[in-house]
C-alpha positions, 0 to 999 in steps of 0.5 A, spaced: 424 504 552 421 509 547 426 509 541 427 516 538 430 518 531 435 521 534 438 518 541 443 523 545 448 517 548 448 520 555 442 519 556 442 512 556 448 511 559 454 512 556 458 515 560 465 518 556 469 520 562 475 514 559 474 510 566 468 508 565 466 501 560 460 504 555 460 498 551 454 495 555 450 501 554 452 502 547 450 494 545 443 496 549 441 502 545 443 499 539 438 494 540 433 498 542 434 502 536 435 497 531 428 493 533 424 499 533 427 501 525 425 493 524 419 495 527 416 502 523 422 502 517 424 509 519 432 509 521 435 511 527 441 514 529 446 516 536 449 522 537 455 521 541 458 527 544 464 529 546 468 524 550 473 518 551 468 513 551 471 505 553 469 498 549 472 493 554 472 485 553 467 485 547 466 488 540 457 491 539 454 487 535 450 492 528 444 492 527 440 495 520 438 502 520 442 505 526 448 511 525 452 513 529 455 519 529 460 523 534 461 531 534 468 531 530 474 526 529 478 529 535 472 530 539 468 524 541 473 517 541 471 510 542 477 506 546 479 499 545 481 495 550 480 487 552 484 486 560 478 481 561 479 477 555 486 477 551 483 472 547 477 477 545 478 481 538 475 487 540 472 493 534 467 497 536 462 495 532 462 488 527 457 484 523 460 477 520 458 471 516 462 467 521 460 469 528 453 472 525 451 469 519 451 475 514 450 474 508 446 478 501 439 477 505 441 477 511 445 484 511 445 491 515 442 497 511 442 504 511 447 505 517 452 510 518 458 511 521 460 519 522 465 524 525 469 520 531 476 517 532 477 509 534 483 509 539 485 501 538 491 501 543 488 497 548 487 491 544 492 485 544 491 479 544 495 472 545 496 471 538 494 476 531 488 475 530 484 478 524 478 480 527 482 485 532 479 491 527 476 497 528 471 497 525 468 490 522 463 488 518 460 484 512 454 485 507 453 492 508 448 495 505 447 504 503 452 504 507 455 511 509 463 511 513 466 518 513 470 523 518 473 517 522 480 517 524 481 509 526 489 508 528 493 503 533 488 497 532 492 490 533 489 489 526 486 491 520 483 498 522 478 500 517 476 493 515 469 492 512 467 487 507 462 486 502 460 494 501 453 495 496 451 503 494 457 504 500 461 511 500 467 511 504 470 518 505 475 522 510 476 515 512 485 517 516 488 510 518 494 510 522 499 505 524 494 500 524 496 493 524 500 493 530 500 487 531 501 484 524 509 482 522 506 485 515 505 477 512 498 475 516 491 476 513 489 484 513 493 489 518 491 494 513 489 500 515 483 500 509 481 493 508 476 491 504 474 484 502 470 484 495 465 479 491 460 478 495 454 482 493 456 477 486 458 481 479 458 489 481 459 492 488 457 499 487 463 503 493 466 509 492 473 510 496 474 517 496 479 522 500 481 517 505 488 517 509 493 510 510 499 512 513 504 507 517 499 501 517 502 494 517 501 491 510 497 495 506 494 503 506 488 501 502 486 494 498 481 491 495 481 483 496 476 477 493 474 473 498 472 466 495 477 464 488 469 461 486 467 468 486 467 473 480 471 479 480 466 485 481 466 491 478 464 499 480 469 499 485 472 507 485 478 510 489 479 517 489 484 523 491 487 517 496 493 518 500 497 512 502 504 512 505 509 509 509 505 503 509 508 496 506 503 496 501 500 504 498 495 501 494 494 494 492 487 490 488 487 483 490 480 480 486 477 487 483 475 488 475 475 494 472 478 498 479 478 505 478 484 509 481 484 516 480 488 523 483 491 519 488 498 519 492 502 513 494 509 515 497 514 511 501 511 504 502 516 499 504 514 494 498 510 498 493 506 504 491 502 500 488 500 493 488 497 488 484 498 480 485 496 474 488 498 475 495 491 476 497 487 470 501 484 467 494 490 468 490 487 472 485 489 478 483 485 485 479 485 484 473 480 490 468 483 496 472 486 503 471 490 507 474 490 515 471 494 521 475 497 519 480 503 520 483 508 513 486 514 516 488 519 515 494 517 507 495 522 503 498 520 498 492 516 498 487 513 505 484 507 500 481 508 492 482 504 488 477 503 481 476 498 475 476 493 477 472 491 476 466 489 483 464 488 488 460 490 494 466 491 501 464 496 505 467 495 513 464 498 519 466 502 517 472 508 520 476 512 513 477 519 517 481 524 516 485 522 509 487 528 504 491 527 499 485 523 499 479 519 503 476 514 499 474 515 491 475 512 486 472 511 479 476 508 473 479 508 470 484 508 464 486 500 460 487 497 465 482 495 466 476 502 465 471 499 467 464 501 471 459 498 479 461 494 481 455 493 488 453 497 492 459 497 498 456 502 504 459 501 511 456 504 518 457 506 516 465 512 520 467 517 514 469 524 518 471 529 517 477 527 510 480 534 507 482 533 501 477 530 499 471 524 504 469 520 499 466 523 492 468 518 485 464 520 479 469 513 475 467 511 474 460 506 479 457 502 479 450 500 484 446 502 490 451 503 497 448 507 502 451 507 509 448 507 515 449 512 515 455 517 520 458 522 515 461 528 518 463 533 518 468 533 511 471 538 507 473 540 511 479 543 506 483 549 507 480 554 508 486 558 502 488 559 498 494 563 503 500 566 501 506 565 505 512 566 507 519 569 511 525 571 518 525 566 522 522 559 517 522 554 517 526 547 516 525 540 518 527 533 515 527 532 515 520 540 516 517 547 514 516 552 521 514 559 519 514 563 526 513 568 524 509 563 520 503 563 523 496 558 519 494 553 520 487 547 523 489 541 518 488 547 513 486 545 508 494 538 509 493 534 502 494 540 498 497 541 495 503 545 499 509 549 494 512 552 496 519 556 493 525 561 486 523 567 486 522 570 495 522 571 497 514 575 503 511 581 506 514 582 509 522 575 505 524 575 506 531 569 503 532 568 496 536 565 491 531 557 489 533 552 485 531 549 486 524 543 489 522 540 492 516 535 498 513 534 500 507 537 506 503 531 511 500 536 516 498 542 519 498 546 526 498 554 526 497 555 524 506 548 523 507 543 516 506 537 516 508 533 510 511 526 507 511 523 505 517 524 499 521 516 497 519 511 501 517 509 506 523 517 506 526 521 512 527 527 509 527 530 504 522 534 500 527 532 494 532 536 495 537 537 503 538 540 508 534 548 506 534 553 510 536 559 514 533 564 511 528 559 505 527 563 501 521 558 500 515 558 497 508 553 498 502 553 493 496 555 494 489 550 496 484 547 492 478 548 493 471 546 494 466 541 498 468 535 501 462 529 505 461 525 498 458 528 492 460 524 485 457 526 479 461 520 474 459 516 473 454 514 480 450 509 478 444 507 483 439 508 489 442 506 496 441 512 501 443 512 508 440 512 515 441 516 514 448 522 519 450 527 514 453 532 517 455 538 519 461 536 526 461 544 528 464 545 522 468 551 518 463 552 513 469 545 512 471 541 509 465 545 505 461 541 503 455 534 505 453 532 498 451 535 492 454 532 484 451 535 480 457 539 473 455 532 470 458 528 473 453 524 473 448 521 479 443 515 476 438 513 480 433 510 488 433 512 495 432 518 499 435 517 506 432 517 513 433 521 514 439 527 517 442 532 513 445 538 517 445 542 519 449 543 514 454 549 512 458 552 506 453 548 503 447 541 505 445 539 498 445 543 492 447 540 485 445 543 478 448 536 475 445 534 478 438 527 480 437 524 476 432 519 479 427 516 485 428 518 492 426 523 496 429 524 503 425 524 511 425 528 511 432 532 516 435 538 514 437 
């Protein structure tokens, strides 16, 4: 057939009526228009107009030099459905090196992919399966993704690997990874494997969307642990929410995130660690002007790396543990962090400690910081039930509660067993558990039951009297807790404090009995008004400087 520049997809089959299966006509136009550019060098694009059209039992297979571009996000729709095949992950378009042989000399080029939704709630398979994405492909070359809305994929929505002189922009990812119990390989709303294209991979991630998606909102993740962690990767104006992880790097150096929000994720806002395939966490990245608030978790979660990372002029708030927590875990890298630097970030509010160091750290500096009014975990264990409790999809309010405002936040709600506290009517069931993300003096507001969940409870919404109990709080709670090894540190000019809160931020700085603290300065910051004693020391610092402190 003759191959124009510009293709009108109804006038080669593609029907768009929801009934229909499109997929056929849409492969066959593909393959035309990407022999016809690999025969005269010019790039062809489909235009799809408004419609629903089906991809049914079978995903199309890319080819180089072919766009596709539909008439608006909530205009032209690709569904996803697999009736005939329920082995069969079905995207709308992928290209692999497992399947096809994708790799740096054999990649799809100058392609993009513009304006249209992908609708991936027709897809289930028998088992969770990786591939089940809306968009999967490998070894992208000039790439271009913008104006797509992805949601309901059975696993990762948007999920591309290996991306060279790509822009990922306007990109919304909802509720993907429905088929992901959150601790498979990707069901990621943005999932983006790196490394392949060797030292530098030149991709911009930029005003893209990530909301109640099943492990992560957007990641970066090193494929092969051989590989080399690349560079000129750059996230901007982001938004990730409701998902198990905000933002995670899993591989990348020198990963730049800027002017992004991370809001109510189950674990973490934002993530750094060895949970990705190759064990290998960021190392190299910075994280300037962001806003982590409301987690679940973690406002920041770090560990497994060997360093530097860089956090700068972040609002780490209103998080259900720490504010930032350094850790690894197991099967990945366990030694010291070198040069982490925390500078002039807003650490307030978060229900335990501000700053907590349970993974050892040489040479961190810590300056410049507002951290205050930690601690809010400060309630204790209650006991409930009968006249006056009822919930709803996301609360518990038991009228007759004075509970601390903030003091449950973090907690784990449990209801059901045996009825607790005086006049409970209710009839015992059985225990179930939500996590608590805030309180008001009668009222606990919970998390989902799993990213993209209206309601935080399994089996429905309990009735009236339900007997409940929440735990008692940890103590001591502290604005800057070391409990690992802390080499030659830099802490100055930070402003740690509890800022009225007398129950809630105990100490301002707490050396845990399992630490040690070597050598250097803690000078020049103001470590008054706290709950108890400024510092409390179980394990002396030894060496080093600490001198010109307030409090």
């Amino acid at each position: 057939m003759t191959a124009p520049l510009t293709a009108d997809a109804h006038e080669y089959g593609l029907v768009g009526d929801g009934t229909a299966d499109d997929g056929s006509a849409l492969q066959k136009l593909v393959d035309a228009l990407g022999d016809a550019t690999a025969g005269d060098g010019r790039p062809r694009t489909v235009r799809v107009p408004a419609g629903r059209y089906l991809i049914r039992d079978k995903p199309v297979l890319w080819r180089s030099g072919v766009s596709l571009v539909g008439a608006g996000r909530g205009a032209t729709c690709f569904a996803l459905t697999n009736p005939g095949a329920p082995t069969q992950p079905v995207p709308l378009a992928w290209f692999t090196t497992a399947q096809h042989g994708a790799g740096r000399d054999h990649h799809v080029a100058d392609v993009t992919f513009a304006h249209f939704e992908i609708d991936g709630l027709g897809v289930e398979t028998e088992e969770y399966e990786v591939l089940a994405k809306g968009l999967g492909l490998q070894y992208v070359l000039r790439g271009r993704f913008s104006d797509l809305w992805i949601h309901d994929t059975a696993a990762t929505g948007f999920g591309c690997d290996f991306l060279q002189d790509t822009v990922v922009e306007g990109v919304l990812t909802e509720r993907c990874g429905r088929q992901d119990p959150g601790e498979k390989m990707g069901g990621a709303g943005i999932g983006i494997g790196v490394g392949g294209w060797g030292p530098v991979e030149r991709l911009a991630v930029t005003g893209c969307t990530a909301r109640g998606n099943g492990t992560n909102g957007i990641f970066l993740e090193l494929q092969q642990d051989d590989w080399v962690p690349p560079r000129g990767i750059r996230l901007t104006a982001c938004h990730a929410e409701d998902n198990r992880y905000g933002i995670s790097d899993w591989g990348a150096d020198g990963l730049l995130v800027t002017g992004c929000t991370m809001l109510g994720n189950h674990v973490a806002g934002f993530d750094v660690s060895a949970q990705g395939t190759t064990s290998v966490g960021g190392r190299g990245g910075l994280v300037t002007g962001c806003v982590i608030d409301g987690n679940a978790g973690d406002g920041i979660a770090h560990g497994n790396t060997p360093g530097p990372y860089g956090f700068h002029g972040n609002r780490v708030s209103d998080n259900g543990r720490y504010g930032y927590w350094e850790h690894n875990l197991s099967g990945g890298d366990q030694e010291p962090a070198t040069d982490i630097v925390l500078e002039s970030n807003d650490i307030h509010d978060n229900a335990l400690d501000g700053i907590r160091v349970d993974a050892p750290l040489h040479e961190p500096a810590i300056f410049g910081n507002r951290i205050r009014g930690n601690g809010r975990r400060a309630a204790p264990e209650y006991h409930g039930g009968g006249e006056g409790v009822h919930c709803g999809p996301l609360s518990l309010t038991d009228e007759r509660a004075d509970w601390l405002p903030g003091g449950h936040r973090g907690k784990e709600l449990t209801i059901g067993g045996e009825p607790g506290g005086a006049e409970v009517t209710a009839e015992a069931t059985a225990e179930v558990t939500a996590v608590v993300t805030d309180n008001t003096a009668t009222r606990l507001t919970l998390a989902p039951l799993r990213p993209g969940a209206g309601t935080a409870w399994p089996h429905g919404t309990p009735g009236p009297g339900t007997a409940y109990r929440l735990p008692d709080s940890p103590a001591p709670r502290a604005g800057l807790t070391a409990a690992a090894a802390v080499t030659h540190p830099y802490v100055h000019g930070n402003r740690v404090r509890d800022d009225g809160h007398p129950r809630t931020q105990v100490h301002a700085v707490w050396i845990a009995p399992e630490a040690t603290w070597t050598g250097g300065r803690v000078s020049g910051n103001d470590f008054s008004g706290n709950g108890s004693a400024s510092t409390r020391f179980d394990s002396a610092p030894s060496g080093g400087r600490w001198r010109d402190n307030a409090g």
